[in-house]
KEFITOR-5656 format. One record per residue (C-alpha): x, y, z. Coordinates in steps of 0.25 Angstrom, whole numbers, padded with zeros to 4 digits, always signed. Each point is the difference from the previous one (the first is absolute). Layout:
# KEFITOR-5656
XYZ
...
//
This chain:
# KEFITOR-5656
+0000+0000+0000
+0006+0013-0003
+0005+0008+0010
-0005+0017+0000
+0005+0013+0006
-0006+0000+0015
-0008+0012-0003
-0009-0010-0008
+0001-0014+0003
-0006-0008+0012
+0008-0004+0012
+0011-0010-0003
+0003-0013+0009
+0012-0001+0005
+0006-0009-0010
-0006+0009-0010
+0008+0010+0003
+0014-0009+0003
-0003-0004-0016
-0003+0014-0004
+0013+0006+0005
+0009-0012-0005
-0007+0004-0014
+0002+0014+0003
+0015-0001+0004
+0002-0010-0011
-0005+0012-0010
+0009+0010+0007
+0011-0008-0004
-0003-0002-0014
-0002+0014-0002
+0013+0004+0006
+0008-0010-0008
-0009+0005-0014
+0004+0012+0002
+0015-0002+0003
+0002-0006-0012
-0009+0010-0009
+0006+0012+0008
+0013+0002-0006
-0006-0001-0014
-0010+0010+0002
+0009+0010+0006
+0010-0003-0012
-0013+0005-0009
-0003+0013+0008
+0014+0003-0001
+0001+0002-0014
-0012+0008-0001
+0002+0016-0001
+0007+0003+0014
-0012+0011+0003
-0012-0011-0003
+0009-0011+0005
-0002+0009+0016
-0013+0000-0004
-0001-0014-0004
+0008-0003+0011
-0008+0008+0012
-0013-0007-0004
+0007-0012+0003
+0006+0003+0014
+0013-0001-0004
+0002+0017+0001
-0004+0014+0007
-0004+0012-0009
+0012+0004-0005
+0008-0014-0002
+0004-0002+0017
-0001-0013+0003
-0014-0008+0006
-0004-0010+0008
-0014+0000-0005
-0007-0012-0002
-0001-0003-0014
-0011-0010+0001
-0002-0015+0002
+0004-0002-0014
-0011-0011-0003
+0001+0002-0015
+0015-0004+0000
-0003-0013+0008
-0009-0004-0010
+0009+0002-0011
+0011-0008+0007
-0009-0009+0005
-0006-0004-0015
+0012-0002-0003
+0005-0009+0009
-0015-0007-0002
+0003-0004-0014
+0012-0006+0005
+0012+0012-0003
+0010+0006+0010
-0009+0014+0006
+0011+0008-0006
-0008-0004-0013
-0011+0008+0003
+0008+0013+0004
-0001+0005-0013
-0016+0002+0002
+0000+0001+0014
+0008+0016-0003
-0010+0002-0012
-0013-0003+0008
+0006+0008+0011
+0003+0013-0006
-0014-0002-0009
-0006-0002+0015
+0008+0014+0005
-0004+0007-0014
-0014-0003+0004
+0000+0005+0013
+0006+0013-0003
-0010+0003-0011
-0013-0003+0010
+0004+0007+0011
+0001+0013-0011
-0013-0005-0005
-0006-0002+0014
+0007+0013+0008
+0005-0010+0009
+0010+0008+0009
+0007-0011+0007
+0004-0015-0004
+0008-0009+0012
-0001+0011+0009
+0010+0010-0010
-0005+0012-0006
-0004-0007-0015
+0009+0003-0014
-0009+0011-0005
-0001+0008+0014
+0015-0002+0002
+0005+0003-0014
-0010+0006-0007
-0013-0005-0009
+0008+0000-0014
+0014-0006+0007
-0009-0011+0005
-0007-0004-0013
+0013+0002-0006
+0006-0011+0010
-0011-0008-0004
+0001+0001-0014
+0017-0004+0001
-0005-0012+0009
-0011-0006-0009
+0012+0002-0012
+0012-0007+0010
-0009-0012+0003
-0004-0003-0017
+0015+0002-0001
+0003-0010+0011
-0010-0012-0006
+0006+0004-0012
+0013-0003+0001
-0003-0013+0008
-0001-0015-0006
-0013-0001-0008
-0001+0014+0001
-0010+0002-0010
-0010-0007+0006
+0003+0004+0015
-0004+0014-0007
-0014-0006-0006
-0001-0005+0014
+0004+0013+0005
-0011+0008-0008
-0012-0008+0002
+0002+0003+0015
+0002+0014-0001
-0012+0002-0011
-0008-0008+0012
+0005+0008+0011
-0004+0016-0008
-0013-0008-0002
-0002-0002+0015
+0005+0013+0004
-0011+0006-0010
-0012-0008+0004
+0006+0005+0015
+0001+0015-0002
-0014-0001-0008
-0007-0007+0012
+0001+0012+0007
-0008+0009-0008
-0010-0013+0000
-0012+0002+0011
-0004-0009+0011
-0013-0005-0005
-0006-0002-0012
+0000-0006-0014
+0015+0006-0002
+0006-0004+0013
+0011-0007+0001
-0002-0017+0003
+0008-0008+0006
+0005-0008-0013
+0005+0012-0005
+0007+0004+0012
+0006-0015-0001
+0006+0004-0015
+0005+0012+0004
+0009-0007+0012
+0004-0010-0009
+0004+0010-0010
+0005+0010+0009
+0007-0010+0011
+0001-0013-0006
+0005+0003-0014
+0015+0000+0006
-0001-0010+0010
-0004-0010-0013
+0011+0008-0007
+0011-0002+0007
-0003-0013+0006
-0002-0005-0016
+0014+0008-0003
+0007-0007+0009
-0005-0013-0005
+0002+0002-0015
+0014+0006+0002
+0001-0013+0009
-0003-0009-0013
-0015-0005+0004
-0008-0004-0010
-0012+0011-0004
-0012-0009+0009
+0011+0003+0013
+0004+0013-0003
-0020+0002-0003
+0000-0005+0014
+0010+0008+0007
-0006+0013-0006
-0015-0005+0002
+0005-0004+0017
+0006+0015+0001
-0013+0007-0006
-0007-0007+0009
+0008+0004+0012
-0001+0014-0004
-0016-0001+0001
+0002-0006+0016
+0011+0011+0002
-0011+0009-0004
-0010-0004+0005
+0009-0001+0014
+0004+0015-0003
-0014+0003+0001
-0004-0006+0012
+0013+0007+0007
-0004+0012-0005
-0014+0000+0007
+0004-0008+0012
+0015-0001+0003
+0008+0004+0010
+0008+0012-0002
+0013-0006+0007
-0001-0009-0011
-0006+0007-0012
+0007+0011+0001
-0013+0008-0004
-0009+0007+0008
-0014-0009+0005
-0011+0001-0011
+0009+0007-0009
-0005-0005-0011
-0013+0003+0004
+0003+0015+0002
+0005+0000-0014
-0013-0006-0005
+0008-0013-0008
-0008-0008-0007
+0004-0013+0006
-0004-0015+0001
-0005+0000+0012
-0007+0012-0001
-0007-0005-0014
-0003-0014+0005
-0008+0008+0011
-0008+0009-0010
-0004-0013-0006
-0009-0003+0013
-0013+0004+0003
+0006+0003+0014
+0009+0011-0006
-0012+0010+0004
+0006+0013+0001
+0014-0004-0003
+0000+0008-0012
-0004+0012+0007
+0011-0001+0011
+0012-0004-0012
-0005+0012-0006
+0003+0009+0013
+0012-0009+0005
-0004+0010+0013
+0000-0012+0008
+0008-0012-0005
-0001-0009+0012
-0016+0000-0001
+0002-0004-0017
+0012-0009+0005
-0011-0008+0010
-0011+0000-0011
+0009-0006-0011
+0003-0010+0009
-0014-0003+0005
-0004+0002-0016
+0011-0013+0000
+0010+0009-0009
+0010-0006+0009
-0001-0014+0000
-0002+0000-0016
+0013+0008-0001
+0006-0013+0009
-0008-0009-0009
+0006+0006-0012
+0015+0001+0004
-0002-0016+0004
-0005-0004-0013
+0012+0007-0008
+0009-0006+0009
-0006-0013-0002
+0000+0003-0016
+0015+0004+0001
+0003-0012+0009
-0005-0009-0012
+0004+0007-0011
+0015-0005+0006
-0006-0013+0002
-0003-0001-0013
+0014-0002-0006
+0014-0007+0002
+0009+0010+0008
+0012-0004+0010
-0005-0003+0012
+0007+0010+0009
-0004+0012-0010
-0013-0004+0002
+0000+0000+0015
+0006+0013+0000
-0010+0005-0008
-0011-0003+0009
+0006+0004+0012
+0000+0014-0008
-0012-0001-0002
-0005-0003+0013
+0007+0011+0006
-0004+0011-0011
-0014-0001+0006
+0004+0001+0013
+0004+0015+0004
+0003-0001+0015
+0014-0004-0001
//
């Protein structure tokens, strides 16, 4: 059964929570040896970009201060670089295999980050002043624009590097489908023929989230020599763990502790974010006046309890099981190593569990 952050999941036994934190300390580890090996490569790339956007590229991944100091900001769990080199040690390759995409998928991941906070106003990002606020709107899309252009360049040169770049473009024309259908939601109303339904909202996170999971789970497995039905499967598992992490997201956003989070209680609430939860509530008959309080957001804790009463919260849980469950099987679906495999579970595992 899978394990979820304690803002949102029912209390544990105690062996429970003996297996949780052995599959949480094993995922720890993984990511830390993923990206030791991808590190090196991926500072190598940044250093070769202009020395101006290169700070900048540099700063949105922790590594600098405004003006090129060193940081010891984090730079992220780095989850997309663990299942680069972990698809590539599924099909059976030494990680060092899947470095290649694990440094494209990375920047694209940065590149993407930078552009949304622009487009969203975002001021902060890992508890740092974003790109754009510290640098300026136009240096930040500039940065971007030089990240998105390393990254082809990267896949490019690697081994089957043409079709690491199909891979590569599929994803990203994906993920600017997802970020559309996102920004376009919020002009969408609560109610009504045009509101937003939770299928939609399920699209968009696979576009918008998923799309690089797959991608660079599938990039590590094709630089790894996997045949195309492994390298379908490895992408189809990380779309699906992009939904749950979603979906996850959302429930943290609502209900999460702010220790944890890092975000303020019902922020997401206060910023009237379309949201799974949120739409699964509007779907019930209990909703009532939900859409009326959403619309105020005067007082979140009272649309926080109705959305749970209205069951948003438990079809939220619901929905992030049954992705994992779908990703779960879309690994079991094919040959891969054995140990790979493992480690891609306990990654999975642990990616809807935000408490540790």
């Amino acid at each position: 059964m899978t394990a979820f952050p304690s803002a949102v999941r029912t209390p544990l036994g105690a062996h429970q929570i003996t297996s949780s934190a052995h599959a949480a300390a094993d995922a720890h580890q993984v990511l830390d040896r993923c990206r030791a090996l991808v590190r090196p490569a991926l500072r190598d790339a940044v250093g070769r970009m202009h020395p101006w956007v290169g700070e900048m590229a540099a700063y949105s991944f922790g590594w600098c201060e405004v003006g090129g100091a060193s940081a010891a900001a984090s730079g992220g769990k780095g989850v997309r670089q663990a299942l680069a080199v972990l698809g590539a040690e599924a099909a059976g390759a030494p990680g060092h295999v899947g470095v290649p995409g694990a440094v494209a998928v990375e920047l694209v991941h940065a590149f993407s980050l930078l552009h949304d906070d622009v487009m969203d106003g975002d001021t902060t990002r890992r508890r740092r002043p974003t790109v754009w606020k510290a640098y300026g709107t136009g240096p930040a899309v500039l940065a971007g624009d030089a990240l998105f252009a390393l990254a082809v360049e990267t896949l490019a040169e690697a081994p089957m590097g043409p079709r690491a770049v199909r891979l590569l473009s599929v994803a990203l024309q994906d993920l600017v489908r997802g970020q559309a259908d996102d920004l376009l939601f919020a002009t969408r109303p609560w109610t009504g023929p045009e509101r937003v339904r939770p299928a939609e909202y399920r699209a968009m996170a696979e576009h918008k989230t998923g799309s690089l999971l797959g991608c660079a789970a599938a990039l590590g497995a094709l630089l790894g020599g996997a045949p195309p039905a492994s390298v379908a499967a490895l992408d189809r598992a990380g779309r699906h763990l992009g939904v749950a992490f979603q979906v996850v997201d959302d429930l943290l956003g609502i209900w999460g502790d702010p220790a944890v989070t890092g975000k303020p209680v019902h922020g997401d609430l206060r910023e009237r974010k379309k949201t799974f939860p949120v739409l699964a509530a509007l779907g019930s008959p209990a909703a009532g006046r939900l859409p009326a309080l959403l619309e105020s957001a005067t007082d979140p804790a009272d649309a926080a309890a109705l959305i749970e009463e209205s069951g948003g919260r438990s079809a939220a849980l619901a929905e992030a099981r049954r992705h994992v469950i779908a990703a779960e099987a879309a690994l079991a679906d094919v040959p891969l190593e054995a140990g790979a495999a493992g480690e891609l579970r306990s990654l999975i595992d642990f990616l809807v569990r935000r408490d540790l």
